[in-house]
C-alpha positions in Angstrom: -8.5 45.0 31.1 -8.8 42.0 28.6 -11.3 40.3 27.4 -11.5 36.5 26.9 -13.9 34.7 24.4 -13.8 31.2 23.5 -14.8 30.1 20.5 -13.2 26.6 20.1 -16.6 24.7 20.5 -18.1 22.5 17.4 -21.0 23.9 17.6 -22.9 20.8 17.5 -26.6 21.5 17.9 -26.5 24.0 14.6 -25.7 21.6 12.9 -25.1 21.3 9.7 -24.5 25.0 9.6 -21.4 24.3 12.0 -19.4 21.7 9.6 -18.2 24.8 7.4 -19.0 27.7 9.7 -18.0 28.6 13.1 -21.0 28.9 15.5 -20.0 32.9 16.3 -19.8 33.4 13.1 -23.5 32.8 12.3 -25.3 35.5 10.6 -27.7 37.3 12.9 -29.4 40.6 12.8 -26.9 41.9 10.1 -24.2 41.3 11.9 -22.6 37.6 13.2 -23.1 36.8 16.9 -19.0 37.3 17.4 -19.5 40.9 16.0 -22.3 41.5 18.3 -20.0 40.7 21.4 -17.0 42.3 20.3 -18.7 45.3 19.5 -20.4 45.8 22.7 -17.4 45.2 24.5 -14.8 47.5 22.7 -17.9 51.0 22.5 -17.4 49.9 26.7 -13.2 50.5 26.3 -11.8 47.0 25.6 -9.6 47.2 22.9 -7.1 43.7 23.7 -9.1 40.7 23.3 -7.8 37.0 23.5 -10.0 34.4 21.4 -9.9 30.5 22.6 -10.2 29.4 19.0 -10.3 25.5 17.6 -12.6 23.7 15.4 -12.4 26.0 11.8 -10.4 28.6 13.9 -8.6 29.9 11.4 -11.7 31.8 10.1 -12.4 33.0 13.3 -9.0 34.2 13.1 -9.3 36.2 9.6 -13.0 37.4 10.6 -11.6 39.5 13.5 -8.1 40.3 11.2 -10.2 41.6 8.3 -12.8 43.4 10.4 -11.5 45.0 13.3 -7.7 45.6 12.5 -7.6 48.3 15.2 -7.7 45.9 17.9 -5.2 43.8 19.9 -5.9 40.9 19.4 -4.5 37.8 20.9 -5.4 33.9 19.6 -5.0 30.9 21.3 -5.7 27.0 20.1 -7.6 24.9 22.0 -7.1 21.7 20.0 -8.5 19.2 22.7 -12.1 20.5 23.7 -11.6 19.8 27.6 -13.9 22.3 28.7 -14.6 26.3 28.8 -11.9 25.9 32.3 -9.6 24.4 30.5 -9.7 27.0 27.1 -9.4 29.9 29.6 -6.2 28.1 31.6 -4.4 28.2 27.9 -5.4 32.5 27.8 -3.0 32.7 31.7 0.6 33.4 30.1 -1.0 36.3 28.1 -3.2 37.4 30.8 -1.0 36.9 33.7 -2.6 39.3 36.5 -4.9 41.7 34.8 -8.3 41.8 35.4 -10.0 39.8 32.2 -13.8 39.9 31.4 -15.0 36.5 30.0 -17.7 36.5 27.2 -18.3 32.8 26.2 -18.9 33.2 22.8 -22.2 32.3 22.0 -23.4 34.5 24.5 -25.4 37.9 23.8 -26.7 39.7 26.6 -27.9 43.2 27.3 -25.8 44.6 30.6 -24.1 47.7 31.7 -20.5 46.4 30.8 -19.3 49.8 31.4 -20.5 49.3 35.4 -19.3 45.7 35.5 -15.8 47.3 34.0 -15.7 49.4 36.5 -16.6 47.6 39.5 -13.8 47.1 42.2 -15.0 43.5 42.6 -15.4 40.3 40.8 -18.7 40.0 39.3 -21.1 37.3 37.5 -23.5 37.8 35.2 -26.7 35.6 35.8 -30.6 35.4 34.9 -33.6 33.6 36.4 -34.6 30.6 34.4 -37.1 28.2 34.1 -35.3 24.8 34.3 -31.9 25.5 35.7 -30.6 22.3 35.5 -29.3 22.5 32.0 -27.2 25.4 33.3 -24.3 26.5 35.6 -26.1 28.0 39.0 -25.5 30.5 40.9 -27.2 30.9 44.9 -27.1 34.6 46.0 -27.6 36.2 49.3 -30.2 39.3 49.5 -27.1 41.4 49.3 -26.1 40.2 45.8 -23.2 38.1 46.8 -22.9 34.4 45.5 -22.4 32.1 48.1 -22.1 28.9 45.5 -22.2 28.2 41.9 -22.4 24.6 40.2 -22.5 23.1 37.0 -25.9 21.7 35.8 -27.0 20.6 39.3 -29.9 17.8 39.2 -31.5 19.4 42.2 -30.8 23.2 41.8 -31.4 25.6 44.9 -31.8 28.6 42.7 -32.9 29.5 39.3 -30.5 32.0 38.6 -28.5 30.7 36.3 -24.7 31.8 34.9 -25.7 33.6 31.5 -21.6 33.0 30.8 -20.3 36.6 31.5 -17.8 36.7 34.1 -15.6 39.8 35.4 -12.5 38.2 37.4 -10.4 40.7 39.4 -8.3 37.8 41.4 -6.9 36.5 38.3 -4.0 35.0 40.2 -6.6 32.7 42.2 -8.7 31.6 38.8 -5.7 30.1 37.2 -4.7 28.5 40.8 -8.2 26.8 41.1 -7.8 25.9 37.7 -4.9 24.1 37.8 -6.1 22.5 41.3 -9.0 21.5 39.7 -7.0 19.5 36.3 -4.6 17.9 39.0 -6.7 16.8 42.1 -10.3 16.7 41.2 -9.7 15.9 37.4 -12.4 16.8 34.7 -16.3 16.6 35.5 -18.0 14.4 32.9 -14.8 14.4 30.5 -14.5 18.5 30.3 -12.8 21.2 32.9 -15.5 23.2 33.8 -15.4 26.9 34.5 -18.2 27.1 37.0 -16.0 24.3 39.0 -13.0 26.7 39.4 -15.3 29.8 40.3 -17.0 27.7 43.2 -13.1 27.0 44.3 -12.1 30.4 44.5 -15.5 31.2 46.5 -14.8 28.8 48.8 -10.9 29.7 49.3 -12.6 33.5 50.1 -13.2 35.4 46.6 -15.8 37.8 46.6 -18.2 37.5 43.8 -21.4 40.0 43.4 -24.2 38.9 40.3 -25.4 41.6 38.0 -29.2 40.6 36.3 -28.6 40.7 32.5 -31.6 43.1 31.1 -31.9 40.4 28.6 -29.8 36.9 27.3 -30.0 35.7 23.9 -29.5 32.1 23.2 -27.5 31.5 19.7 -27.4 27.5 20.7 -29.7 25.9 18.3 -31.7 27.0 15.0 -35.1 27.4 17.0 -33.5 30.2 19.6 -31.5 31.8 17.3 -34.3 32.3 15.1 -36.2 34.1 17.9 -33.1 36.2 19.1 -32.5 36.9 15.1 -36.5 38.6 15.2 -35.7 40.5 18.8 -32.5 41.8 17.7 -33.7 43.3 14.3 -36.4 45.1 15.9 -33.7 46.3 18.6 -30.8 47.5 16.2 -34.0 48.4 13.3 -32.2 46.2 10.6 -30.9 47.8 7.2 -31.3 46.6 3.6 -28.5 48.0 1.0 -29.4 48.6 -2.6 -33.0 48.1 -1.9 -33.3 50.7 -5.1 -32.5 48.3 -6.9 -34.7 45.4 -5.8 -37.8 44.8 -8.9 -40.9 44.4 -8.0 -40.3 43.8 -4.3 -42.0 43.8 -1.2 -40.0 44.5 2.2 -41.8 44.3 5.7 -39.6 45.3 8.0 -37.5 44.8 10.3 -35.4 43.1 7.8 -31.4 42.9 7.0 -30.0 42.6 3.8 -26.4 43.0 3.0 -24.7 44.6 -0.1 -24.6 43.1 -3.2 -27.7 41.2 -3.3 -29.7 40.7 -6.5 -33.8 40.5 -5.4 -36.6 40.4 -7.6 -40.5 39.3 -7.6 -40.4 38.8 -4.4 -41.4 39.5 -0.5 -39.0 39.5 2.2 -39.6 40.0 6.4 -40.6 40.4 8.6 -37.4 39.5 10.4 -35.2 38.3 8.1 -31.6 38.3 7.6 -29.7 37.7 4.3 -26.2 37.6 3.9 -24.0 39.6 1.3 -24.5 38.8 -2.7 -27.5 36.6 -2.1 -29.7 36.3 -5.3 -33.8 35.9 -4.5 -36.2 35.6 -7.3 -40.2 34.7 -7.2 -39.4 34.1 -3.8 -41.1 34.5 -0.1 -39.5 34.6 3.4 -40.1 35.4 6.5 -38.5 34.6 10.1 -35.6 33.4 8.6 -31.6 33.7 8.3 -30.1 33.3 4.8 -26.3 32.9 4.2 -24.2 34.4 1.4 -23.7 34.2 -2.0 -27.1 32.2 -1.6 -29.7 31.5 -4.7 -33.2 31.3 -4.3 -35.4 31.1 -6.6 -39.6 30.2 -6.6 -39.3 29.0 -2.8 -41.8 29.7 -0.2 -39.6 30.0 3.5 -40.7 30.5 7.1 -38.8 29.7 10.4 -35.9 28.5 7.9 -32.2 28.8 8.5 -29.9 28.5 5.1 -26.8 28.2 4.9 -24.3 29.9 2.6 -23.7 29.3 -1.0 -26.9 27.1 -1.2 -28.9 27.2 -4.2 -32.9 26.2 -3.6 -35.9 26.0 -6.4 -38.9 24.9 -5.5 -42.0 24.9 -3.2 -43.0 25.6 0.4 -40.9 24.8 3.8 -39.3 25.1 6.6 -35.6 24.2 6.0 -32.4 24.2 8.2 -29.8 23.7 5.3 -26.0 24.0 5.7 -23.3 25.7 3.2 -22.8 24.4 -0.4 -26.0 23.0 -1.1 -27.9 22.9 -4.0 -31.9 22.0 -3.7 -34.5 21.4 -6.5 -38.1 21.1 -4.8 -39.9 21.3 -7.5 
């Protein structure tokens, strides 16, 4: 089996974190949220893996080079963002007719992936929701089978929505209703959508069966990946390196602190993440995600997303600040 993730989207709503940075490759928990996925999915047995890479793709690409050079791993442009149908239509001549499990990339959820592997029929992934219209949808017999799924509906007739996990056995049929879909029907609201070309193979007979996620993550904007930063460090406990070598320091865990960081006079966590060689000095911060090869230095931080590279001085906030910046407070 293969594994598909895009990862071609802008980012947009992390902004301005996503200008320099890939959205998957966002620090979280100690690890990035691309890591996370990957992860999960090769301790289940996948080990070939096809990325639908475009905007700053080429760092997606050395990421996964650099870090899991065991794998086989496949990458594909997307260079015109016409949807997640249309990024995994460019993934066919490498797939061809194996099974494929997609993983949008952006989305961390806690499932058996072992059992949806393993299952000798097409499965989604899905969760109840409050306000499923923002969502693709998914209506489900008592049995478990879907009998529809659409794309952000404006009158949803379920609240189960499509957490973007997808096991595909009839492989064949997606890249049919895909193509269908480009040719006849054309793109809904400018972009090919996945959920589209799932509802065409249900309705030309494909058997799809949900699976409830235990739990789903969202990594979409600074708010909600703040909140899935705090739940993940108290799920994987966090881990600080060099912390003999922190001064005068204060560390309420769960907290995550990669190598090479220089920290003095200063209290960090609880849930916090700091990337690698990231200097802190006379500095607070708490519920927050700090880039690399960051400087801090008399700043007070809560709820506060940095970027990497960013130097700050000063006073008390709450910041969401991109790479490369450099910001006197005082």
């Amino acid at each position: 089996m293969k594994a598909i993730i895009p990862v071609a989207g802008a980012g947009t709503k992390l902004r301005p974190h996503t200008y320099t940075q890939p959205k998957a490759l966002i620090p979280l928990a100690g690890k990035t949220i691309l890591s996370i996925i990957v992860d999960q999915l090769h301790e289940a047995g996948i080990n070939e893996f096809v990325f639908i890479v475009g905007y700053l793709g080429e760092k997606i690409q050395d990421y996964v080079k650099e870090n899991y050079p065991n794998l086989t791993c496949h990458f594909v442009y997307q260079n015109e963002r016409y949807g997640t149908g249309h990024a995994i239509d460019l993934a066919k001549e490498i797939v061809g007719e194996d099974e494929v499990l997609i993983v949008l990339g952006d989305t961390i959820a806690e499932y058996d992936v072992r059992a949806m592997i393993d299952s000798p029929i097409s499965m989604l992934a899905v969760k109840k929701v409050d306000d499923p219209r923002n969502f693709g949808v998914a209506e489900i017999e008592e049995d478990g089978f879907i009998t529809r799924v659409v794309e952000k509906p404006a009158i949803p007739k379920s609240n189960m929505a499509l957490v973007g996990i997808y096991k595909v056995i009839e492989t064949h049929d997606l890249f049919i209703c895909l193509k269908k879909i480009m040719e006849k029907i054309g793109r809904s609201n400018g972009e090919l959508s996945l959920t589209d070309a799932l509802e065409c193979m249900i309705q030309s007979g494909a058997r799809f069966k949900s699976v409830k996620v235990q739990s789903w993550f969202d990594c979409g904007k600074k708010e909600t990946l703040l909140k899935s930063n705090a739940t993940l460090l108290k799920k994987f406990g966090g881990k600080v390196v060099g912390m003999e070598k922190f001064e005068n320091t204060i560390i309420i865990p769960p907290v995550s602190i990669a190598e090479g960081c220089d920290i003095k006079n200063s209290v960090i966590g609880p849930n916090v993440s700091i990337g690698e060689n990231t200097i802190l000095n006379y500095t607070i911060v708490k519920e927050s995600i700090i880039g690399s090869f960051s400087k801090l230095y008399d700043v007070v931080l809560d709820d506060s997303l940095i970027g990497s590279d960013t130097g700050i001085k000063g006073e008390t906030r709450s910041l969401n600040i991109g790479d490369n910046t450099d910001i006197d407070l005082g």
